[in-house]
Jmol script that loads the backbone (N, CA, C; Angstrom):
load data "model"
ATOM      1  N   UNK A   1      47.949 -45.964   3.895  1.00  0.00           N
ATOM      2  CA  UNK A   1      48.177 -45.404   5.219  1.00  0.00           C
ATOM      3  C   UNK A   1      47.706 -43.948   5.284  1.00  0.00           C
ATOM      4  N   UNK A   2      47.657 -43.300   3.730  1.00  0.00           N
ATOM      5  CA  UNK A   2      47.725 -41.412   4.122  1.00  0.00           C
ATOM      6  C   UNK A   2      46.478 -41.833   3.817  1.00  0.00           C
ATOM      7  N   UNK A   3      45.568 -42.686   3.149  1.00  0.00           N
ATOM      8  CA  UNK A   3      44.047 -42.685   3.004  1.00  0.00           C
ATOM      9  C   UNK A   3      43.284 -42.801   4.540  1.00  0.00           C
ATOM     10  N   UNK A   4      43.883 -43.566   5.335  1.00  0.00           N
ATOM     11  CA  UNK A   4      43.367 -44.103   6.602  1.00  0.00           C
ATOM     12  C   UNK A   4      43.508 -42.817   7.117  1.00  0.00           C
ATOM     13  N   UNK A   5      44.583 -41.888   7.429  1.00  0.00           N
ATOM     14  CA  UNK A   5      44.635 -40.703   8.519  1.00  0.00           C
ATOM     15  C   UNK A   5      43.673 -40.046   7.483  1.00  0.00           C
ATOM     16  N   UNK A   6      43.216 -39.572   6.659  1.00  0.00           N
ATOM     17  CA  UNK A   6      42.308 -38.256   6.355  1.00  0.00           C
ATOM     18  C   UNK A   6      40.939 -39.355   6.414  1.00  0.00           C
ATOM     19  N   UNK A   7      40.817 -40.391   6.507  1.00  0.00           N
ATOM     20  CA  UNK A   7      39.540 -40.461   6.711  1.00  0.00           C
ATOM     21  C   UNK A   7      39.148 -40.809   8.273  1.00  0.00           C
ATOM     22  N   UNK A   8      40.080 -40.726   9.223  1.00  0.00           N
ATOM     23  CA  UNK A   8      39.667 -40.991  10.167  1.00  0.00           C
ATOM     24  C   UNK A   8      39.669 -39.662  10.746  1.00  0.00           C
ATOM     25  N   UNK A   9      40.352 -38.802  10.193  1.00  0.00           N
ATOM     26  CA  UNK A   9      40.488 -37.150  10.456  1.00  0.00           C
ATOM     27  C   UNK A   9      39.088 -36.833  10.374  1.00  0.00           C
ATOM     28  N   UNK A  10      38.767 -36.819   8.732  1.00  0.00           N
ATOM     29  CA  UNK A  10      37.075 -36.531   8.050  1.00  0.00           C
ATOM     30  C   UNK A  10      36.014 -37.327   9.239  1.00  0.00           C
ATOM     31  N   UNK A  11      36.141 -38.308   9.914  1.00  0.00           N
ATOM     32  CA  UNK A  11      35.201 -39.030  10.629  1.00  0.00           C
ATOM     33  C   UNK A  11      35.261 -37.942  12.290  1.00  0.00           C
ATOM     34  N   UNK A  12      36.545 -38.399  12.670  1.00  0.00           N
ATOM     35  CA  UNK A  12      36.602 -37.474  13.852  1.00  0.00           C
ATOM     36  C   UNK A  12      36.261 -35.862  13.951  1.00  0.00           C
ATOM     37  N   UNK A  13      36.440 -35.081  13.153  1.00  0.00           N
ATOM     38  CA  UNK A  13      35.698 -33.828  12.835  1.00  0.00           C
ATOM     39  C   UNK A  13      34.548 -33.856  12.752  1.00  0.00           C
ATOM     40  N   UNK A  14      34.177 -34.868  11.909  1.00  0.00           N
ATOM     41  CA  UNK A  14      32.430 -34.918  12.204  1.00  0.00           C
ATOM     42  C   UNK A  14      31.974 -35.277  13.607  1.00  0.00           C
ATOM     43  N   UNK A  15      32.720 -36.485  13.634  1.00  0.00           N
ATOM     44  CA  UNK A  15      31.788 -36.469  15.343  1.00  0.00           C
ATOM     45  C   UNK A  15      32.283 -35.041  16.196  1.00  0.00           C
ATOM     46  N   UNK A  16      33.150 -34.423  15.830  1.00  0.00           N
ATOM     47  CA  UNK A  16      33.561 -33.069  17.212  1.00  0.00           C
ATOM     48  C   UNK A  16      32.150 -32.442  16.925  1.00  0.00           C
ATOM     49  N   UNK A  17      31.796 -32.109  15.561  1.00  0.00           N
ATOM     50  CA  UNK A  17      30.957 -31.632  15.037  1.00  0.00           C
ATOM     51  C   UNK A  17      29.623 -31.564  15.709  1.00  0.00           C
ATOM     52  N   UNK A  18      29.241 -32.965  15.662  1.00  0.00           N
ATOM     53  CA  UNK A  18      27.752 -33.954  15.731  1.00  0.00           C
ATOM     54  C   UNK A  18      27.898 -33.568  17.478  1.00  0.00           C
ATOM     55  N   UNK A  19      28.939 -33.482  18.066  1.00  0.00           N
ATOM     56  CA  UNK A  19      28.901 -33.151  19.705  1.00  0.00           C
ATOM     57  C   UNK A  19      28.224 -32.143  20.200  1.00  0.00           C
ATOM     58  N   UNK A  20      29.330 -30.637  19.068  1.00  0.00           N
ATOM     59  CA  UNK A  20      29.289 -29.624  19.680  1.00  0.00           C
ATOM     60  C   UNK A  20      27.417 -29.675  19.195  1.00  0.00           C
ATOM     61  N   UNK A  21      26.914 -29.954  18.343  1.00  0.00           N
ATOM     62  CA  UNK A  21      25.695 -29.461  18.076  1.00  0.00           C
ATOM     63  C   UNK A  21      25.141 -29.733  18.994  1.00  0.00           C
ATOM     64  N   UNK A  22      25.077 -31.613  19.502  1.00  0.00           N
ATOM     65  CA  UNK A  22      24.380 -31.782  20.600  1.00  0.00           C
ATOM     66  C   UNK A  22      23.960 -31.318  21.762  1.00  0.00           C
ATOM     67  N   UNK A  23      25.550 -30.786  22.251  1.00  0.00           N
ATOM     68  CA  UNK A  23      25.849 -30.212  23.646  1.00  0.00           C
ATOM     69  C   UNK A  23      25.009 -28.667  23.248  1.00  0.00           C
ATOM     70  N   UNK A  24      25.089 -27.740  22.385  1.00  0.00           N
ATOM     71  CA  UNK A  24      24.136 -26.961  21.989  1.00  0.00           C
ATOM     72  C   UNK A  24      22.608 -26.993  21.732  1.00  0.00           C
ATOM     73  N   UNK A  25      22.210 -28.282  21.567  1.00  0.00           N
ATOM     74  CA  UNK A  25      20.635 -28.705  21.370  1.00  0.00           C
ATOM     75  C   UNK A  25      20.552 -28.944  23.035  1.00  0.00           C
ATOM     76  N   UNK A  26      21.519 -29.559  23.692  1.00  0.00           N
ATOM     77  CA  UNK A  26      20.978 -29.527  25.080  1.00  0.00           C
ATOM     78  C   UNK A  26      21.050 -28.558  26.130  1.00  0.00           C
ATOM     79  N   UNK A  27      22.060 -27.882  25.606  1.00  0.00           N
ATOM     80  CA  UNK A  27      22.149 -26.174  26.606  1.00  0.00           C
ATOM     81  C   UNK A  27      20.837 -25.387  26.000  1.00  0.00           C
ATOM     82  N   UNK A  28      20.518 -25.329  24.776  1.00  0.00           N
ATOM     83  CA  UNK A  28      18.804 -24.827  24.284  1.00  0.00           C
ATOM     84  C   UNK A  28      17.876 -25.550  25.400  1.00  0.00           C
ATOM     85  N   UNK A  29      17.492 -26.696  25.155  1.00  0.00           N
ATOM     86  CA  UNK A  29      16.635 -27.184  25.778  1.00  0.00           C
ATOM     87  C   UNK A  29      16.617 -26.797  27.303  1.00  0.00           C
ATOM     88  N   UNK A  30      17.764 -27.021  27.711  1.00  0.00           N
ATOM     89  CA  UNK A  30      18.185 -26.558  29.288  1.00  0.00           C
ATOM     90  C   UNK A  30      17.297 -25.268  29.340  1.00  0.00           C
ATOM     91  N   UNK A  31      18.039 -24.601  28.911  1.00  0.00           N
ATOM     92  CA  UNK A  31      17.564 -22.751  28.759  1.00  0.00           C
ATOM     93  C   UNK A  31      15.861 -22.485  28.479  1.00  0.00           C
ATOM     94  N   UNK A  32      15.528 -23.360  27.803  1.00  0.00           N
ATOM     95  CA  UNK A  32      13.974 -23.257  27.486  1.00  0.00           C
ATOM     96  C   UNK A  32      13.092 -23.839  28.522  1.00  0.00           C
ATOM     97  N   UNK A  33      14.065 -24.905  29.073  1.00  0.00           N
ATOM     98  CA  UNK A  33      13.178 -25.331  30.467  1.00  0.00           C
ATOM     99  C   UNK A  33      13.102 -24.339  31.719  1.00  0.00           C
ATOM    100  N   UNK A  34      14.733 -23.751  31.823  1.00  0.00           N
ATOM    101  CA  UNK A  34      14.588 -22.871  32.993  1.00  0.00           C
ATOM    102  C   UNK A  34      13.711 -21.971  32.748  1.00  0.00           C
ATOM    103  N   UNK A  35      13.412 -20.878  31.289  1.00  0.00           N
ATOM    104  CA  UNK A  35      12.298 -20.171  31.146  1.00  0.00           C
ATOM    105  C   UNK A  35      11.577 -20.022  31.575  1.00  0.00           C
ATOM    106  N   UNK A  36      10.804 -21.688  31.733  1.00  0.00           N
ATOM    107  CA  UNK A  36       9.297 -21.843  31.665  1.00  0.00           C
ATOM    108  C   UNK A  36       9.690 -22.198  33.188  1.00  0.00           C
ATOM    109  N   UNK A  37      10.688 -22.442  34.088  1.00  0.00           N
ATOM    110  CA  UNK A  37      10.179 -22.693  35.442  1.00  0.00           C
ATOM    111  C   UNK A  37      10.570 -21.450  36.491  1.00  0.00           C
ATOM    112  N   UNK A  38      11.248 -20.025  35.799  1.00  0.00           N
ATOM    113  CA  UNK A  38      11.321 -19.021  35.784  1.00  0.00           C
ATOM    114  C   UNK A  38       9.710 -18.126  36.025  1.00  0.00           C
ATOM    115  N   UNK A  39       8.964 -18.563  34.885  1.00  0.00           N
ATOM    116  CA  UNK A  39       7.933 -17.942  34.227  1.00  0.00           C
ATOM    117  C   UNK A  39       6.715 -18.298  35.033  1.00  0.00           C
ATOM    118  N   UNK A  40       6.629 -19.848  35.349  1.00  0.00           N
ATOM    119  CA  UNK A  40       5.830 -20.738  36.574  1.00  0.00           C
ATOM    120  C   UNK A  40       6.223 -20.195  38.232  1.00  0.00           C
ATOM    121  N   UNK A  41       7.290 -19.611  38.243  1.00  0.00           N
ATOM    122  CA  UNK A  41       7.488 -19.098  39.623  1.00  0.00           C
ATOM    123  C   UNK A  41       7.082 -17.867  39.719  1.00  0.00           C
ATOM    124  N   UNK A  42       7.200 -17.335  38.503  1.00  0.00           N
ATOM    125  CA  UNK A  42       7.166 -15.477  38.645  1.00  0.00           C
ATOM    126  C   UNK A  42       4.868 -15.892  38.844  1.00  0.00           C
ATOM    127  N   UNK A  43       4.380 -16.640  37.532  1.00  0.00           N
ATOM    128  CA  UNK A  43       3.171 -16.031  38.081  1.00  0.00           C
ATOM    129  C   UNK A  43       2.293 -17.137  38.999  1.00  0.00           C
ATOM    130  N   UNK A  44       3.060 -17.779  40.313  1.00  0.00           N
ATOM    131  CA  UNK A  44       3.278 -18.408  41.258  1.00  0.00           C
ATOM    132  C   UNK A  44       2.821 -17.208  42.928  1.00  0.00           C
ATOM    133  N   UNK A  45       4.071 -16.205  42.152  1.00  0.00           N
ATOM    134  CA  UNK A  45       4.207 -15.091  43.247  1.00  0.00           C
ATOM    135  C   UNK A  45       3.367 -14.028  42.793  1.00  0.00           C
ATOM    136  N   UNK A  46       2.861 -13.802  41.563  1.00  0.00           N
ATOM    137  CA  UNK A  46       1.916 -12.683  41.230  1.00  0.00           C
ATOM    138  C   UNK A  46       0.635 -13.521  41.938  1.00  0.00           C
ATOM    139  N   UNK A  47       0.103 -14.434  41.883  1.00  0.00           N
ATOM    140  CA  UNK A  47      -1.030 -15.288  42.571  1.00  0.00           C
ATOM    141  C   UNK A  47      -1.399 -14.890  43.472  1.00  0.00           C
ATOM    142  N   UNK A  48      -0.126 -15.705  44.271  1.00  0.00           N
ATOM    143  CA  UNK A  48       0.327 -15.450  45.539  1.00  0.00           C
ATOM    144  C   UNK A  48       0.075 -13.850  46.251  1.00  0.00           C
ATOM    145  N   UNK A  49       0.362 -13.214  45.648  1.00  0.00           N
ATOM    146  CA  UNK A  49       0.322 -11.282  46.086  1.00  0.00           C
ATOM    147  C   UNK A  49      -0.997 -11.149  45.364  1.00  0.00           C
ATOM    148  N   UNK A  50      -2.118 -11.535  44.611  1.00  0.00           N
ATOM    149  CA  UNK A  50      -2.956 -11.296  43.971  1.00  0.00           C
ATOM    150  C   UNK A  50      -4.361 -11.791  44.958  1.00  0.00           C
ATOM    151  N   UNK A  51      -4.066 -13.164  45.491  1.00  0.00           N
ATOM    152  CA  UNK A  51      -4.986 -13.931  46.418  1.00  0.00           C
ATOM    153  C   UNK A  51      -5.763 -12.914  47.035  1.00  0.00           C
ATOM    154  N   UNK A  52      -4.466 -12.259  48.257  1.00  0.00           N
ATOM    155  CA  UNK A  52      -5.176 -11.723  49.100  1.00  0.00           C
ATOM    156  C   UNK A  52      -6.072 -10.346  49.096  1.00  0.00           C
ATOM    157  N   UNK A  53      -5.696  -9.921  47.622  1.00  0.00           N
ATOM    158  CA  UNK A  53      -6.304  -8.398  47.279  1.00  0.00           C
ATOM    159  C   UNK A  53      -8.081  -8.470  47.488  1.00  0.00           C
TER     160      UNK A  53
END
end "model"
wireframe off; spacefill off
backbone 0.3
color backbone group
């Protein structure tokens, strides 16, 4: 019975684990996308103000 609770403890920690990383690999990715559609707007509007010179 005390073998079953520490290994389901050891299992459940890992997955909190295996989450938080995920949810961190996908707030990165998030963040790296807004960058680049940040970066696509900014020289969108430099263009844009550049065209008519």
């Amino acid at each position: 019975m005390l073998g079953n609770y520490f290994e389901y403890d050891y299992l459940a920690s890992c997955h909190r684990f295996f989450c938080i990383f995920t949810t961190a690999k996908k707030e990165f990715v998030h963040t790296v996308f807004h960058l680049f559609v940040l970066l696509g707007l900014a020289s969108h509007i430099y263009a844009a103000w550049l065209i008519p010179l």
